[in-house]
C-alpha positions as CSV (number, residue, x, y, z in Angstrom):
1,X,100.2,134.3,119.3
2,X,100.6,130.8,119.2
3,X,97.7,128.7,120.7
4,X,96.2,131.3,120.6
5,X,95.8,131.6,116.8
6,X,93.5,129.2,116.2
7,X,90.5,130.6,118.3
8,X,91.6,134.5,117.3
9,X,91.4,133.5,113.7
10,X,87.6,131.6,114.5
11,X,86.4,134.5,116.2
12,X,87.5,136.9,113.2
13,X,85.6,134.5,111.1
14,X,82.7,134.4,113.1
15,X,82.8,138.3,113.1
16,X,82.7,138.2,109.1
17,X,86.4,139.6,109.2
18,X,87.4,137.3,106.6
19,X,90.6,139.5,105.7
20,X,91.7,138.9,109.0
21,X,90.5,135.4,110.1
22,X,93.1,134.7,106.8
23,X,95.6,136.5,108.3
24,X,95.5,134.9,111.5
25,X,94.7,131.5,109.9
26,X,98.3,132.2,108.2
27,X,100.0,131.9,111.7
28,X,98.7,129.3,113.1
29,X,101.1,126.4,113.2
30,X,98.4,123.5,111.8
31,X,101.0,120.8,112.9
32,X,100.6,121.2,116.5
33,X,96.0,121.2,116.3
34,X,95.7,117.7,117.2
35,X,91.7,118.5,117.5
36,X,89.6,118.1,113.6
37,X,87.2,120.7,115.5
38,X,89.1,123.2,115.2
39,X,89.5,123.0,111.3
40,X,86.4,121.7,111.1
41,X,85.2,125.2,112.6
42,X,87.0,126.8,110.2
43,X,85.3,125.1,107.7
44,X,82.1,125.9,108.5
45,X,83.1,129.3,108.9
46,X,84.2,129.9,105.8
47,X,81.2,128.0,104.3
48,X,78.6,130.2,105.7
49,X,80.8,133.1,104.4
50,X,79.4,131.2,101.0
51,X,83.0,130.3,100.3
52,X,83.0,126.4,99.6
53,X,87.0,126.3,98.2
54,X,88.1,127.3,101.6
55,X,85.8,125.3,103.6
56,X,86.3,122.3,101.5
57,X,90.4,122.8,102.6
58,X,89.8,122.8,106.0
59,X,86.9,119.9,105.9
60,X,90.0,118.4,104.3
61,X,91.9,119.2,106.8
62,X,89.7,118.1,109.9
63,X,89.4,114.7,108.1
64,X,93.4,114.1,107.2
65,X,93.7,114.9,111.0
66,X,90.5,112.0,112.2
67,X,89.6,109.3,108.7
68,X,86.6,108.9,111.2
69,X,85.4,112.4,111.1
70,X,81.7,111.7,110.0
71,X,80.6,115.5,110.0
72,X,83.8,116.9,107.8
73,X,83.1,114.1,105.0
74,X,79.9,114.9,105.2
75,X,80.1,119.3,105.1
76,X,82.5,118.6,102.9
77,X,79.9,116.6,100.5
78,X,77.9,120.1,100.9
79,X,81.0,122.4,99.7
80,X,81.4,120.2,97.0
81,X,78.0,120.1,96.0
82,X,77.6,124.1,96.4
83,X,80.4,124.0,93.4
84,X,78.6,121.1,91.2
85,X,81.6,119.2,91.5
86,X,78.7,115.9,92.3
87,X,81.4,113.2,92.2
88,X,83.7,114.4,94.8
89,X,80.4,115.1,96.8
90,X,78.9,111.4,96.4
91,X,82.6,109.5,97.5
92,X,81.9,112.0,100.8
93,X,78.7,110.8,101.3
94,X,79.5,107.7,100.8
95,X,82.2,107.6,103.7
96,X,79.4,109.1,105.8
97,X,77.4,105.8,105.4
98,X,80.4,103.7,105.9
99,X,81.1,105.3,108.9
């Protein structure tokens, strides 16, 4: 499937075909997306699908890939704060203001 992954696994997401957007996700070779969109994407995928572990993994993701990434600190801040976890959430905040 190759670069193809990426986008099959979004749309299976988007389609609220979580099962299979996992599935998918599992091929996708995350050392060749050189974009933080993508997992970004992912993230907010998975965070409307009210699942903040996974989104906050690919938030994580998106912002290893770009330390500049203003909107996955700051989604990520959400996630966090969706699991009370107000720590994590307020060091993501605060790398939104820095940045």
């Amino acid at each position: 499937m190759g670069s193809l992954a990426p986008i099959a696994a979004q749309a299976a997401l988007e389609g609220g075909f979580l099962d299979k957007g996992r599935e998918l996700l599992g091929k996708v070779d995350e050392g060749t997306i050189k974009n933080p969109d993508v997992f970004f994407n992912m993230g907010v995928n998975f965070l409307n699908a009210n699942l903040p572990e996974e989104a906050i993994v690919y938030f994580g993701k998106a912002v290893a890939l770009d330390a500049t990434y203003v909107d996955g600190y700051y989604r990520r801040a959400l996630a966090y704060l969706q699991l009370g976890k107000k720590d994590e959430s307020r060091l993501d905040l605060q790398k939104v203001i820095e940045l």
